[in-house]
C-alpha positions as CSV (number, residue, x, y, z in Angstrom):
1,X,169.5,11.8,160.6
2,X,167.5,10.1,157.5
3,X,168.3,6.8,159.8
4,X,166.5,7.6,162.8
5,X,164.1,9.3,160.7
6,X,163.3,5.8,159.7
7,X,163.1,4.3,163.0
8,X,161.0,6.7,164.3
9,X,158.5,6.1,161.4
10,X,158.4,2.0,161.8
11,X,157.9,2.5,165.6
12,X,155.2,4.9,165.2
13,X,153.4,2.3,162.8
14,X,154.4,-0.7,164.3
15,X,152.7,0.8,167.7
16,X,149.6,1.7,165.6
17,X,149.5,-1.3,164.4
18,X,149.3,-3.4,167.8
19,X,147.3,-0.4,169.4
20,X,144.4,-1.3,166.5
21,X,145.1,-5.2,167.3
22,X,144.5,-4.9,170.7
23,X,141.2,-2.6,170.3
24,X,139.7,-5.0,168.2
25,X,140.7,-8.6,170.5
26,X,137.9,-10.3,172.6
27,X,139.1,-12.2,175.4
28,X,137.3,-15.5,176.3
29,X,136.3,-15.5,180.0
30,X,135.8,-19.4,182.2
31,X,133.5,-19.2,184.6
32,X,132.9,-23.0,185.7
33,X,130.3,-22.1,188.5
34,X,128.1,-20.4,185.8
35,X,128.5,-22.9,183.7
36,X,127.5,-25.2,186.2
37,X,124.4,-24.1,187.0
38,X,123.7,-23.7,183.2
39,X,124.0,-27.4,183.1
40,X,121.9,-27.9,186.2
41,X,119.1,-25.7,184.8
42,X,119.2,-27.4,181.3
43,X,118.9,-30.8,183.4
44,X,115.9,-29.5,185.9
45,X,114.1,-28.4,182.5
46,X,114.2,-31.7,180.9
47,X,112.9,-33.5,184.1
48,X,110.0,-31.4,184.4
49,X,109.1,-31.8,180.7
50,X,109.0,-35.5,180.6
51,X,106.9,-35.3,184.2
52,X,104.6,-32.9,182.8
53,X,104.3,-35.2,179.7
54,X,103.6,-38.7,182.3
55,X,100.8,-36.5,184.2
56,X,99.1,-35.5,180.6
57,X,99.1,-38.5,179.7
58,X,97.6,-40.3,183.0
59,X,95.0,-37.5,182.7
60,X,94.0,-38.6,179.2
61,X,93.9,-42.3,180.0
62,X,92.0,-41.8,183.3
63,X,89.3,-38.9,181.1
64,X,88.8,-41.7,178.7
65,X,85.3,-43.2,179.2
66,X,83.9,-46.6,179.1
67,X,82.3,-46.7,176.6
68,X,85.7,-46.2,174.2
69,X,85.9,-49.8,174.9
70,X,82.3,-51.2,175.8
71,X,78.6,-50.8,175.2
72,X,77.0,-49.2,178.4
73,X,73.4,-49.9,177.4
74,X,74.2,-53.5,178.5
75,X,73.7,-51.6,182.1
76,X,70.4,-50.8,181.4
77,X,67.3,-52.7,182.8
78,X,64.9,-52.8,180.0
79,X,61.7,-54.0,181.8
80,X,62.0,-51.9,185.0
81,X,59.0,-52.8,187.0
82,X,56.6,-50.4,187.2
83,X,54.4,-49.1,190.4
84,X,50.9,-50.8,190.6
85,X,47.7,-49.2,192.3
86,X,45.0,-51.1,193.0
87,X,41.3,-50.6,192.3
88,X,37.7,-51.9,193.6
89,X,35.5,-52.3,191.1
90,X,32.2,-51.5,192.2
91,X,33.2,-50.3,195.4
92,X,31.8,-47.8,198.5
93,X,32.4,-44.8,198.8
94,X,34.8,-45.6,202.2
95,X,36.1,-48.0,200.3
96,X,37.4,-45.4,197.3
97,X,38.4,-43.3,200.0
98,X,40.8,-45.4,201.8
99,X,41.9,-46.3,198.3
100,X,42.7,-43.0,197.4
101,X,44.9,-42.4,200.8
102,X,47.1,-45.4,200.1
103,X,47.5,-44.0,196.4
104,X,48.4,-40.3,197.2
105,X,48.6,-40.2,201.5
106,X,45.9,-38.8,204.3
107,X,47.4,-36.1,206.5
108,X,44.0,-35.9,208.8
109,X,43.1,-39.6,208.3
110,X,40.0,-38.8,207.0
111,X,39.8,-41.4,204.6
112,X,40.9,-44.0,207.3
113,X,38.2,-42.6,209.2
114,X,35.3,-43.1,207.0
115,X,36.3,-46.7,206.4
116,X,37.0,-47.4,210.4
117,X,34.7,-49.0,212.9
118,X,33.8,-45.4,215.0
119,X,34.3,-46.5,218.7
120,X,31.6,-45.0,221.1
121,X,32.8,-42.5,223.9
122,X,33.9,-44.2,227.3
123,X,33.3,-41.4,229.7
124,X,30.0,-43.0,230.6
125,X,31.7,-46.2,230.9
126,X,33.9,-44.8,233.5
127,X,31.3,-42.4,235.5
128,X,29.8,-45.9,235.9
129,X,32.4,-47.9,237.9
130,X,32.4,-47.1,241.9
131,X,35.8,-46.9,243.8
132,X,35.8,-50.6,244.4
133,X,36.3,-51.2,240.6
134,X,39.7,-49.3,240.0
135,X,41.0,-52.7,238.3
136,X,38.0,-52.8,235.5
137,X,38.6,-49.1,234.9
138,X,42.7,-49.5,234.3
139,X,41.6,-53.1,232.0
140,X,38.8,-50.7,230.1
141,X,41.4,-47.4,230.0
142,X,44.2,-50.0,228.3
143,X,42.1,-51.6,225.6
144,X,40.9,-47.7,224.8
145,X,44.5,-46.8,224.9
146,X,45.1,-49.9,222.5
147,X,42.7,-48.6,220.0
148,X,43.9,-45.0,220.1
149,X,47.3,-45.9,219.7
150,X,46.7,-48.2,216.8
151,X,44.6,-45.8,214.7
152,X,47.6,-43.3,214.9
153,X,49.4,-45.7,213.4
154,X,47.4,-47.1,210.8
155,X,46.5,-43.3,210.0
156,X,50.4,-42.4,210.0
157,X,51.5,-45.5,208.1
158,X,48.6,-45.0,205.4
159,X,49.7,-41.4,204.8
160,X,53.7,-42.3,204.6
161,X,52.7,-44.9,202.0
162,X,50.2,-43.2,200.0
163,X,52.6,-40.0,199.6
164,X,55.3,-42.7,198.3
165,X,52.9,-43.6,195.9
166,X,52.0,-40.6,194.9
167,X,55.2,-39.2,194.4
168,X,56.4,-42.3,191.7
169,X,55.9,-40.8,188.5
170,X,58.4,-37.9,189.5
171,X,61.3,-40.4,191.2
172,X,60.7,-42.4,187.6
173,X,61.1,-40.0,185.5
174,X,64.2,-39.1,187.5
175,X,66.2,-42.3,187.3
176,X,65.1,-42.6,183.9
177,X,67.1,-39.5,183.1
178,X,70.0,-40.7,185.0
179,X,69.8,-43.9,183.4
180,X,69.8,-42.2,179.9
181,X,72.8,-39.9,180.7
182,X,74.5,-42.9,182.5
183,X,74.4,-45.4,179.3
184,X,75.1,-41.9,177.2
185,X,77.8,-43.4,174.7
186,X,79.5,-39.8,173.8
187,X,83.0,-39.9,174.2
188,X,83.8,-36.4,173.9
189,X,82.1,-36.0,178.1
190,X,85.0,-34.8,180.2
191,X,85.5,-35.9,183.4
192,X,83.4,-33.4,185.4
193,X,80.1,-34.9,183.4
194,X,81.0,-37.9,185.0
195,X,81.8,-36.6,188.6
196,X,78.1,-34.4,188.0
197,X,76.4,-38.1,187.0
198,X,77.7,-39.4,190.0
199,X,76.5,-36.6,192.5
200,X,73.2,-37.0,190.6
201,X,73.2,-40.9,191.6
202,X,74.3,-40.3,195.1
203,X,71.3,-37.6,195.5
204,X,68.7,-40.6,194.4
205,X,70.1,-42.7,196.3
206,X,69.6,-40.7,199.6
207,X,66.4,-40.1,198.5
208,X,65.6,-43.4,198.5
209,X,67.1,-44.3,201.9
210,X,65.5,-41.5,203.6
211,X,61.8,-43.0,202.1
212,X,63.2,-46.3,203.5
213,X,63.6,-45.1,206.4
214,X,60.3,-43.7,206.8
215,X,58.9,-46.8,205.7
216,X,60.4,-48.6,208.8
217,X,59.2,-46.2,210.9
218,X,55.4,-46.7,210.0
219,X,56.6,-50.5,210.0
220,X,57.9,-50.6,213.6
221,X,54.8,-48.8,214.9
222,X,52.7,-51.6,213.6
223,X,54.7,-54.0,215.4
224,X,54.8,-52.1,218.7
225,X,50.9,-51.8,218.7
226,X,50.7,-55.3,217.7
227,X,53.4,-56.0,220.6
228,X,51.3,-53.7,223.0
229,X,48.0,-55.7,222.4
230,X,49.9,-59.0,222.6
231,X,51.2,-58.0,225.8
232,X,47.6,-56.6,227.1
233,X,46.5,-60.4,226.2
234,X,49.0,-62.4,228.5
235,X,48.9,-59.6,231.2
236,X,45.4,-60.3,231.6
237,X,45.6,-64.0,231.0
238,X,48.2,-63.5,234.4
239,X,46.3,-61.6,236.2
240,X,43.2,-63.9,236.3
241,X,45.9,-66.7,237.0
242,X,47.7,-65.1,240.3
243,X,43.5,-64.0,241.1
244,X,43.0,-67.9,241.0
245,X,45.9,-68.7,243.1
246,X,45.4,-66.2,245.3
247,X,41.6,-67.0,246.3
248,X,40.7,-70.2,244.4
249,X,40.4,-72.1,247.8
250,X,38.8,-69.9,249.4
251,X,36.2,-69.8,246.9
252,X,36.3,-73.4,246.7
253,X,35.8,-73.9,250.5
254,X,32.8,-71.3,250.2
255,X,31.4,-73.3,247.7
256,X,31.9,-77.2,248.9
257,X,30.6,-74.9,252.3
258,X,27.8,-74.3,250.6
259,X,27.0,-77.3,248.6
260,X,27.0,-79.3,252.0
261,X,24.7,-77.2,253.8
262,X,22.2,-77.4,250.8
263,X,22.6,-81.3,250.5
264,X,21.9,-81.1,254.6
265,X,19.1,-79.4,254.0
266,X,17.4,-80.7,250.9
267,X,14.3,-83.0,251.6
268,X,12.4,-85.5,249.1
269,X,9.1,-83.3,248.4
């Protein structure tokens, strides 16, 4: 009886005793597909990094500035030249005046006006020719046209000039500024200061092409009108050729006609 008794007891404890050993075990789980992508993760982050640490520093070598490494004033231009006006000493009152509208433009062409030969009014002119002298009245209504055409020109060329003029002081102050900013030495500028000092250039710049361009204009005008007169010239050089050819003997006839009949005729007195 005291036997099993005994047995009973060292079971009982013995069962406690793997019953608390097995409450207390942890059991190690392998999962190689989550370990895998561990890995791959861990991998992926470290590629990224060291990208992320190329780009940062391509950023910071392309954001550092000239002048780290040079002088930018060498850039500069230190005797720019500098608009000239020109001025008559002891001069008319026209004179002054068409002066002043090369200097600072003339919208009306006033100015050109007061200085320009006045040409007289050719209605008269034309009442005066009869229907046989259409040809004198075309010749007479293209040198008018001539003159018209080259006081528009001269008035719209003087105008275009003088508002050039007139408008230096504010274009120098302005690429003075830029060239200040431009040869500025400060390193801490970041890029966008940059980017903003090119816009500004590229804004002058078109400035300046469009007041070149304007400047052509009034140039090619002049040409034209000079072309136009040149061409009045030789058309009128030709047409008193082809009148020539085209009754030059019989004119010659009339007057050898003539001459013979007067040397027939003429008697010692």
């Amino acid at each position: 009886m005291r036997l099993r008794l005994r047995r009973a007891v060292v079971m009982a404890a013995l069962l406690g005793t793997l019953t608390a050993g097995a409450a207390n075990a942890q059991v190690a789980v392998f999962d190689p597909l989550n370990i895998i992508q561990r890995q791959f993760l861990n991998a992926w982050r470290s590629t990224i990094g060291v990208v992320l640490t190329q780009q940062l520093g391509r950023i910071r070598q392309m954001a550092e500035r000239l002048s780290a490494v040079t002088s930018l004033v060498k850039y500069v231009a230190p005797d720019a030249p500098l608009w000239r006006t020109r001025r008559i000493d002891d001069a008319l009152a026209a004179s002054d005046a068409f002066m002043d509208a090369l200097n600072a433009g003339d919208a009306t062409g006033a100015h050109f006006a007061g200085a320009a030969r006045r040409r007289a009014t050719a209605g008269p002119a034309f009442a005066a020719f009869g229907a046989e002298s259409e040809a004198a009245a075309r010749a007479l209504r293209s040198a008018l046209a001539t003159i018209d055409i080259a006081d528009s020109a001269i008035i719209a060329g003087m105008d275009q000039a003088g508002r050039i003029r007139g408008n230096r002081r504010s274009e120098r102050a302005a690429l003075d500024a830029l060239q200040q900013d431009v040869s500025d030495a400060d390193l801490e500028q970041s890029a966008s200061a940059v980017l903003d000092k090119v816009s500004a250039a590229s804004v002058i710049r078109a400035r300046q092409q469009e007041t070149r361009m304007q400047l052509l204009g009034a140039v090619t005008e002049q040409l034209l009108v000079d072309a136009k007169r040149e061409r009045d010239t030789e058309a009128a050089a030709m047409n008193m050729q082809l009148g020539r050819l085209e009754r030059g003997r019989a004119v010659a006839n009339s007057l050898l006609a003539g001459s013979a009949d007067a040397f027939r005729a003429w008697r010692q007195p």
